[in-house]
C-alpha positions in Angstrom: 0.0 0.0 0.0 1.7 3.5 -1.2 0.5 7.1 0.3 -2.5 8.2 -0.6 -0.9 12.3 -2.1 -3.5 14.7 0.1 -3.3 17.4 -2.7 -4.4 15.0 -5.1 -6.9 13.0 -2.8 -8.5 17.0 -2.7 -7.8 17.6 -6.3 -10.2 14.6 -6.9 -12.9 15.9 -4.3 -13.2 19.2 -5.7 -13.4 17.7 -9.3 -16.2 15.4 -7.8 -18.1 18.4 -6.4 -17.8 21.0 -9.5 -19.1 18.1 -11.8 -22.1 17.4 -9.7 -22.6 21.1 -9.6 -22.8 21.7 -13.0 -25.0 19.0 -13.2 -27.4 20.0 -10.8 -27.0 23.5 -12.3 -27.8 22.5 -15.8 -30.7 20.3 -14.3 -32.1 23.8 -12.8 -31.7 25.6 -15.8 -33.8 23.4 -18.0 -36.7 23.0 -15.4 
C-alpha cells in the first residue's frame, strides 16, 4: 500500500463536487 498524495486526494474531491454542480445546475436551468 503506497501514500495516498492529500493534494491529489483533494484535487479529486473538488473535481467530484464541480461536476455534480454543474449538473445540478444544468438540471435547474432546464426546469
Amino acid at each position: 500500500m503506497g501514500i495516498i498524495d492529500p493534494l491529489l486526494f483533494i484535487e479529486q474531491i473538488t473535481e467530484l463536487k464541480f461536476t455534480i454542480f454543474r449538473q445540478t445546475s444544468f438540471k435547474f436551468e432546464r426546469a
